[in-house]
C-alpha positions, -999 to +999 in steps of 0.1 A: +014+421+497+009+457+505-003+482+478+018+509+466+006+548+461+030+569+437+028+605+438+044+632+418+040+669+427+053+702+405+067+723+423+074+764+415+109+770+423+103+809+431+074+803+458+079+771+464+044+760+463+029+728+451+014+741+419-003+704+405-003+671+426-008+636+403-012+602+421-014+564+404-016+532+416+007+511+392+047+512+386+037+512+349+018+540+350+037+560+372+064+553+350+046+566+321+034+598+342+071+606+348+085+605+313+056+623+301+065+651+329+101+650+324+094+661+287+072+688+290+082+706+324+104+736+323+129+726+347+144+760+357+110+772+366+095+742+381+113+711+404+093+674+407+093+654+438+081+617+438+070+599+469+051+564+472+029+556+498+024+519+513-011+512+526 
């Protein structure tokens, strides 16, 4: 069974730079990570963008 990396990054909308990167190893705490971020991120100013790594 292959491990599984999940990684959010916040991203400004105006420069489009990556402005805080967060990585976990689990589902559940990923999941946690997200609803957490969904909450407190201003989303006209800044946009999220998931991706999960297999290694």
């Amino acid at each position: 069974m292959k491990k599984k990396k999940y990684t959010l990054e916040i991203i400004d909308r105006d420069s489009g730079r990556v402005v805080q990167t967060e990585t976990r190893k689990s589902a559940t705490a990923f999941d946690r990570l997200w609803c957490k971020a969904i909450s407190n991120i201003n989303s006209l100013k800044y946009k999220l963008r998931i991706s999960i790594e297999e290694t």
